[in-house]
MMTF fields as JSON, N, C-alpha, C and O atoms, coordinates in Angstrom:
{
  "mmtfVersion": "1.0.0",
  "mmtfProducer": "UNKNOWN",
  "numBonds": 371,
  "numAtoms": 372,
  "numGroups": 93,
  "numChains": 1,
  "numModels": 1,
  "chainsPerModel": [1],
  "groupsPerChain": [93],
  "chainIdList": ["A"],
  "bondAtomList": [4, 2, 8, 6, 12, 10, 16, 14, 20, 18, 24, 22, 28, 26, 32, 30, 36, 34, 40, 38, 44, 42, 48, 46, 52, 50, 56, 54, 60, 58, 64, 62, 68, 66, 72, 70, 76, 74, 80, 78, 84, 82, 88, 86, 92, 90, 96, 94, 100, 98, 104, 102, 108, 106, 112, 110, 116, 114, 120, 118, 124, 122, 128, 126, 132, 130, 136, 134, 140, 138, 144, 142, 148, 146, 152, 150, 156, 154, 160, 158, 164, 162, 168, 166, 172, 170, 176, 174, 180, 178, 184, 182, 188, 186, 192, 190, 196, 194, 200, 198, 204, 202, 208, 206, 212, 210, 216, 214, 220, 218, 224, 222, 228, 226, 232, 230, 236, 234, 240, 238, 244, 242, 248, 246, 252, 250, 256, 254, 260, 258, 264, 262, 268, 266, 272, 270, 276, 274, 280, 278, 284, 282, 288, 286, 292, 290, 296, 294, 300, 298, 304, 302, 308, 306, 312, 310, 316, 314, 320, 318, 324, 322, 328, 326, 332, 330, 336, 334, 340, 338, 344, 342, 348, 346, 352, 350, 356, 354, 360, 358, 364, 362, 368, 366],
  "bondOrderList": [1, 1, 1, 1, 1, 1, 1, 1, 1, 1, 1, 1, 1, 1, 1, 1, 1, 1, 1, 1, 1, 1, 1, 1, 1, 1, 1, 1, 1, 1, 1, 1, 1, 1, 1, 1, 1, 1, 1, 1, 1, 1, 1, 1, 1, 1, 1, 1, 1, 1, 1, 1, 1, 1, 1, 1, 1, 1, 1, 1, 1, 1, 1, 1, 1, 1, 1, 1, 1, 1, 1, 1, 1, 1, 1, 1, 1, 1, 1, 1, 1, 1, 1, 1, 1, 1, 1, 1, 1, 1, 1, 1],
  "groupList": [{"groupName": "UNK", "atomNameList": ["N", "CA", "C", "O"], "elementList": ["N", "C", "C", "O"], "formalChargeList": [0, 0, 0, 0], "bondAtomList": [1, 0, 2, 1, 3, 2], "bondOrderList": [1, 1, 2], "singleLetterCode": "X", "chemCompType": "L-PEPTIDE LINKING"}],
  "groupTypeList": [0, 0, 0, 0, 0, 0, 0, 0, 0, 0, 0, 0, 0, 0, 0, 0, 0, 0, 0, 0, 0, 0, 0, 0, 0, 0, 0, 0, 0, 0, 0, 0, 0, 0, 0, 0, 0, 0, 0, 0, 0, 0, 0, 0, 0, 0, 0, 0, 0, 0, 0, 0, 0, 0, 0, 0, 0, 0, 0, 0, 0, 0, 0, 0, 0, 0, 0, 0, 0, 0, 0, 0, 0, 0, 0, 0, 0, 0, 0, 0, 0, 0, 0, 0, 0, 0, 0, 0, 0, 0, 0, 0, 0],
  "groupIdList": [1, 2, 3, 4, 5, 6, 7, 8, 9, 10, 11, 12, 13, 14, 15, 16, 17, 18, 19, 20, 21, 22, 23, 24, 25, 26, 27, 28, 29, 30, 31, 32, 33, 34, 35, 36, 37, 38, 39, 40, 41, 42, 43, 44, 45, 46, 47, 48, 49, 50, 51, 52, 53, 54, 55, 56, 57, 58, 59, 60, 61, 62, 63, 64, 65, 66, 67, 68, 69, 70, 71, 72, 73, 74, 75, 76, 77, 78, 79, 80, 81, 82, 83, 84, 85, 86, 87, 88, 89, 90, 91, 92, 93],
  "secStructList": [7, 7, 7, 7, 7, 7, 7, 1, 7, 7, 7, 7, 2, 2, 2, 2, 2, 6, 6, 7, 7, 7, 6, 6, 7, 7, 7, 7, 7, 7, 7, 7, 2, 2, 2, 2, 2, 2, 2, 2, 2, 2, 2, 2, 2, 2, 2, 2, 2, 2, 2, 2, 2, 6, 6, 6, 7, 1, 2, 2, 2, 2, 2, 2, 6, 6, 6, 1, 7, 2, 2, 2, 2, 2, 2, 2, 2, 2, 2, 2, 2, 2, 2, 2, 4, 4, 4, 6, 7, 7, 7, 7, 7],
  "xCoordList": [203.63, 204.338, 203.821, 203.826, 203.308, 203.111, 204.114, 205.155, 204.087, 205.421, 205.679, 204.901, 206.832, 207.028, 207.6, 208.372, 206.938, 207.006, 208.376, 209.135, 208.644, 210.133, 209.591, 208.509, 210.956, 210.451, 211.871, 211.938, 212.906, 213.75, 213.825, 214.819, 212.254, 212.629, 211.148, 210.137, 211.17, 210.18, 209.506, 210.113, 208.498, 208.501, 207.231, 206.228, 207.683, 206.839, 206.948, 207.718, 205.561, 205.872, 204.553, 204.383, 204.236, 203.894, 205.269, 205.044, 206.079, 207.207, 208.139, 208.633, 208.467, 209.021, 208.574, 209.197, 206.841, 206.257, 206.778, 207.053, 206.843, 207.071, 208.61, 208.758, 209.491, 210.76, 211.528, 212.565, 211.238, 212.327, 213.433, 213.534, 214.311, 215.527, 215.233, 215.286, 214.875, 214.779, 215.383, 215.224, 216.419, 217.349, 217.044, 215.987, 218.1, 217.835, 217.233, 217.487, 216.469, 215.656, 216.24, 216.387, 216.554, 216.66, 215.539, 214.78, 215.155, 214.239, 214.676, 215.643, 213.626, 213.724, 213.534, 212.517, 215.47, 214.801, 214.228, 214.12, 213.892, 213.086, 213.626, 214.827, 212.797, 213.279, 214.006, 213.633, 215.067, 216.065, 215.799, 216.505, 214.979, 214.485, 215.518, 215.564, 216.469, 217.032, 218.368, 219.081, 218.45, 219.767, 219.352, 220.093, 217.97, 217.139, 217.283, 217.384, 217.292, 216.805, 218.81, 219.192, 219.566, 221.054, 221.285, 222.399, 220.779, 221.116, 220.818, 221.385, 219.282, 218.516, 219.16, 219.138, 219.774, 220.148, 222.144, 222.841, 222.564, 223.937, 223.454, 224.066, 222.351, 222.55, 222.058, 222.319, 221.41, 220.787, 222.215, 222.537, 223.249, 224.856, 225.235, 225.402, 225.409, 225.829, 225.663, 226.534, 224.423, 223.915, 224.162, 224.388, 224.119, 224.824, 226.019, 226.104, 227.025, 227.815, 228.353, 229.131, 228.11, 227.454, 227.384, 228.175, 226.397, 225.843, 227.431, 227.96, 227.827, 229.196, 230.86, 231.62, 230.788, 231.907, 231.185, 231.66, 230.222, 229.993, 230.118, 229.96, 230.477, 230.311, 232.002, 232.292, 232.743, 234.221, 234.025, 234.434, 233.803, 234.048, 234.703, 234.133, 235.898, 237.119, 236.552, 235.906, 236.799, 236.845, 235.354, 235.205, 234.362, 233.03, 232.582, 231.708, 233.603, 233.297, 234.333, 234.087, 235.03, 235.74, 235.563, 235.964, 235.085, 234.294, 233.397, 233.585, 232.156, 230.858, 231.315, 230.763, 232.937, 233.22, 233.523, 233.644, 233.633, 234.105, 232.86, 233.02, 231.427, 230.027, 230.121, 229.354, 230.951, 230.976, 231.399, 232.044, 231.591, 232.391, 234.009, 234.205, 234.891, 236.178, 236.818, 237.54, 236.108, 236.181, 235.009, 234.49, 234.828, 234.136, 234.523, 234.285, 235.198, 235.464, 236.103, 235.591, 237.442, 238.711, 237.796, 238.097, 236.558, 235.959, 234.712, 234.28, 234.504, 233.744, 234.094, 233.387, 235.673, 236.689, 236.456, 235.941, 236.712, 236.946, 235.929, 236.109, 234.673, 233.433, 233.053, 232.545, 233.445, 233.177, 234.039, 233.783, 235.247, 236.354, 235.826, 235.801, 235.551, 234.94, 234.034, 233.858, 232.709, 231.602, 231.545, 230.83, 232.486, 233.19, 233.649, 233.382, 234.391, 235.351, 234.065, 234.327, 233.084, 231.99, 231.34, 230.803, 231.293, 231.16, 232.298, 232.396, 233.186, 234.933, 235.068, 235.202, 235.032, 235.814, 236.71, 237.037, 237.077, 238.221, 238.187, 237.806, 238.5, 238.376, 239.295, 239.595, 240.052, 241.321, 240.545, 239.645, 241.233, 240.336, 241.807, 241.946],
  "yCoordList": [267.79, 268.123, 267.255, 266.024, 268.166, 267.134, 266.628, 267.284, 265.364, 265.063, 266.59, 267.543, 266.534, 267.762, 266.738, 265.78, 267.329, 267.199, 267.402, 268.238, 266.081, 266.582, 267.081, 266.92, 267.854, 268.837, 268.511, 268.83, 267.794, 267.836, 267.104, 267.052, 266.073, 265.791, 266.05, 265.677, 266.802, 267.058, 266.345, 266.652, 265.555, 264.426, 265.599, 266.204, 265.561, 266.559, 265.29, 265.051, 264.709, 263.67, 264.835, 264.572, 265.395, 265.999, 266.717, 267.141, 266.802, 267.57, 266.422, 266.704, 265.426, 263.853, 263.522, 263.29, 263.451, 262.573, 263.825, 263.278, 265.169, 265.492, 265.486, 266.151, 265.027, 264.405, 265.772, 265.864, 266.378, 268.128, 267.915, 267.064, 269.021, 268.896, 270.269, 271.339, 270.309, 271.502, 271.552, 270.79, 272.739, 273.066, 272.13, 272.132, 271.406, 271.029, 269.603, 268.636, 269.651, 268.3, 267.021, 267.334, 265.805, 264.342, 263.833, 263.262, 263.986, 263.32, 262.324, 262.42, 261.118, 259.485, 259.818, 260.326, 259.268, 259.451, 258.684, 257.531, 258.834, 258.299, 256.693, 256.426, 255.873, 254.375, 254.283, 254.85, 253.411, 253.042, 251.821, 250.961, 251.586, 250.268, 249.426, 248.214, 250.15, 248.987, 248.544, 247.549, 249.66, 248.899, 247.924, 246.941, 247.786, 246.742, 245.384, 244.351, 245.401, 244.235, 243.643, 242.512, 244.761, 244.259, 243.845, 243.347, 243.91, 243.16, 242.274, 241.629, 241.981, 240.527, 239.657, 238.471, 240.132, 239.093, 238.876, 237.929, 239.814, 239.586, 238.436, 237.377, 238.79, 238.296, 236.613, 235.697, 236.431, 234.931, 234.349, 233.363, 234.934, 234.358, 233.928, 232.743, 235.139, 234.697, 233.623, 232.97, 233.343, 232.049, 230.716, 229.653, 230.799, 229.556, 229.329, 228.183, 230.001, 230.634, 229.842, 228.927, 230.015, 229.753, 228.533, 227.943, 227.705, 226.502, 225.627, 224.668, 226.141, 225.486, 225.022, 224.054, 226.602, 226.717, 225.566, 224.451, 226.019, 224.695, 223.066, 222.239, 222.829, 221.729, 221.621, 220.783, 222.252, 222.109, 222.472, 221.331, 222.932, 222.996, 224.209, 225.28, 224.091, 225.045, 225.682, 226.729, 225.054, 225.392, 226.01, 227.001, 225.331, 225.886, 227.272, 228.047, 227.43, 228.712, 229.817, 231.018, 229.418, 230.009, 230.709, 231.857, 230.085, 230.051, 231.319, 232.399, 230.968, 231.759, 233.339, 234.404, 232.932, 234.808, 235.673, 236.897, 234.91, 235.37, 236.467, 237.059, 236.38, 236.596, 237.751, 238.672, 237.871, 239.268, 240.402, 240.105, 241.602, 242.997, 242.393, 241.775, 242.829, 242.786, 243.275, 242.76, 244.413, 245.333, 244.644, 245.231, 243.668, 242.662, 241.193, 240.531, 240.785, 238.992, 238.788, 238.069, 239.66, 239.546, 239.794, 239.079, 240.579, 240.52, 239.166, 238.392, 239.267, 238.148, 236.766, 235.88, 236.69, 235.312, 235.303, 234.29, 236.111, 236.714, 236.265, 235.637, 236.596, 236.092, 234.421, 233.747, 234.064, 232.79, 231.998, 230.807, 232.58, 231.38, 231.21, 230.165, 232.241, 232.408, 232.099, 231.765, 231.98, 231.455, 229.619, 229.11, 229.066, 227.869, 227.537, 226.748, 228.432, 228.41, 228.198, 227.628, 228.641, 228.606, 227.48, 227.345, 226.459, 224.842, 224.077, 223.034, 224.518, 223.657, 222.959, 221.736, 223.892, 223.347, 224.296, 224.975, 224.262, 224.734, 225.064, 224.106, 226.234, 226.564, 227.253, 228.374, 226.313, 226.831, 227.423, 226.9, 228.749, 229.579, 230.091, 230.855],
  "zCoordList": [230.623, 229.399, 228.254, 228.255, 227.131, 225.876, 225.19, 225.205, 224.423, 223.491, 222.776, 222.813, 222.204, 220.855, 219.653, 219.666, 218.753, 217.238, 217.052, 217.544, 215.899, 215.574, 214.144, 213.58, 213.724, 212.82, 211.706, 210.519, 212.52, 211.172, 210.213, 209.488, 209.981, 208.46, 207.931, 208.527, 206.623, 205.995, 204.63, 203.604, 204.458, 203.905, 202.587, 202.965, 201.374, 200.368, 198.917, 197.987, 199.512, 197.917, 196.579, 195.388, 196.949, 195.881, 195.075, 193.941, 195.39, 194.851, 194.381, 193.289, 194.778, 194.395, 193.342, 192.306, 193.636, 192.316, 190.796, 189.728, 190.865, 189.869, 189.355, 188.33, 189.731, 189.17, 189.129, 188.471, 189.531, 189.1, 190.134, 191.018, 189.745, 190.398, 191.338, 190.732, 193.025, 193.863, 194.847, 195.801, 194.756, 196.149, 197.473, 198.103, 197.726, 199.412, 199.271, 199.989, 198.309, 198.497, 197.572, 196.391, 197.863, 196.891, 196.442, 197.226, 194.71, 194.843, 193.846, 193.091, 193.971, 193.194, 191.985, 191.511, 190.928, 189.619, 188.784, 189.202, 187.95, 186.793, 186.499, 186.545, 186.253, 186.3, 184.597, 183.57, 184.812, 183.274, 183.118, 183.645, 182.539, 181.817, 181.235, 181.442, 180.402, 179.908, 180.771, 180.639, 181.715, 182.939, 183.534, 183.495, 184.345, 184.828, 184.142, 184.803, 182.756, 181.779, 181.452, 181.151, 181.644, 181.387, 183.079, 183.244, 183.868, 185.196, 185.656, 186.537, 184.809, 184.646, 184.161, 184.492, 183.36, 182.184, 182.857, 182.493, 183.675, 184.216, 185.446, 185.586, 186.243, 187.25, 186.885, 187.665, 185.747, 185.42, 185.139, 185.802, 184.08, 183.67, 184.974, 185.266, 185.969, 187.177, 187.758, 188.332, 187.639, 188.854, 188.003, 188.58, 186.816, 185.593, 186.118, 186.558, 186.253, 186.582, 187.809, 187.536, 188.882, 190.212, 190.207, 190.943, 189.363, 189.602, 188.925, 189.488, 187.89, 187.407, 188.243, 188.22, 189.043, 190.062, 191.324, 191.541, 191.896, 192.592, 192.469, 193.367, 190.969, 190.721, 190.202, 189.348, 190.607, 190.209, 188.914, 188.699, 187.816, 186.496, 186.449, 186.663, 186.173, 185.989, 184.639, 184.689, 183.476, 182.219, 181.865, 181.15, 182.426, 181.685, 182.45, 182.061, 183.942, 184.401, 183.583, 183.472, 183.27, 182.716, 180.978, 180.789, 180.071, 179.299, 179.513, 178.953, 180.615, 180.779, 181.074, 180.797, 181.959, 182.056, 181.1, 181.144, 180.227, 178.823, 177.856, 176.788, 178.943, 178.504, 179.209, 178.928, 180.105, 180.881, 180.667, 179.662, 180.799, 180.668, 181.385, 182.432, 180.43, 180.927, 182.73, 183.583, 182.585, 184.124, 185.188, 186.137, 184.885, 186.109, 186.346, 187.356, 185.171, 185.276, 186.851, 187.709, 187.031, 188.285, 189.187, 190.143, 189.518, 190.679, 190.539, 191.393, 189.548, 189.798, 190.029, 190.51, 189.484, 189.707, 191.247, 191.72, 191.898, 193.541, 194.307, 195.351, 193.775, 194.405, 194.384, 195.28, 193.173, 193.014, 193.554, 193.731, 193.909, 194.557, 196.385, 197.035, 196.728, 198.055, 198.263, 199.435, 197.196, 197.04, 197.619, 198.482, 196.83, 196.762, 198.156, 199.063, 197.908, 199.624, 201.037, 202.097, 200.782, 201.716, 202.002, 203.102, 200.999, 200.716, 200.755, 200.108, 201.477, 201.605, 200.551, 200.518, 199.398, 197.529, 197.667, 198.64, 196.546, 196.201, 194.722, 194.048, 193.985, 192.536, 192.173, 192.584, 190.982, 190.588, 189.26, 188.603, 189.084, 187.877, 187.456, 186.5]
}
C-alpha cells in the first residue's frame, strides 16, 4: 500500500498574494502601518511603566497611565499588580 495524499487543505498563494476577497478562502490582509507604530509606541509606555511598578512607585505609575486610552488603564492596573505580585511586591495603585 502507498501512503495517500491528504487533500483537505489547499495551500493557493498566488491568490493570497493578490489581496482579493474569494469565497471559501482567508486571505492575509494588507499591513496598517500606523497601528504598528501606535503599538510601538504603547508597548515602549508600558515597559516605563513596568520598570516604575517594579520599583514600588505608586504615584509615577500612576501618572504614566494617564498616557493611556481610558478603556485600558483598569486592565492594565490588573497586569501590573500581578506583574509585581510575581516578584513578591506588592502595588497599591
Amino acid at each position: 500500500m502507498g501512503k495517500k495524499k491528504s487533500v483537505k487543505y489547499e495551500l493557493r498563494y498566488e491568490i493570497a498574494s493578490e489581496r482579493n476577497k474569494i469565497a471559501g478562502y482567508t486571505l492575509i490582509p494588507k499591513n496598517n502601518h500606523s497601528a504598528e507604530a501606535q503599538h510601538m509606541n504603547e508597548h515602549e509606555a508600558f515597559q516605563a511603566i513596568q520598570r516604575h511598578a517594579l520599583k514600588g512607585e505608586s504615584e509615577e505609575v500612576n501618572s504614566l497611565l494617564l498616557e493611556f486610552p481610558e478603556s485600558k488603564r483598569e486592565d492594565l492596573k490588573n497586569i501590573l499588580i500581578r506583574s509585581v505580585a510575581t516578584h513578591g511586591k506588592t502595588l497599591e495603585l
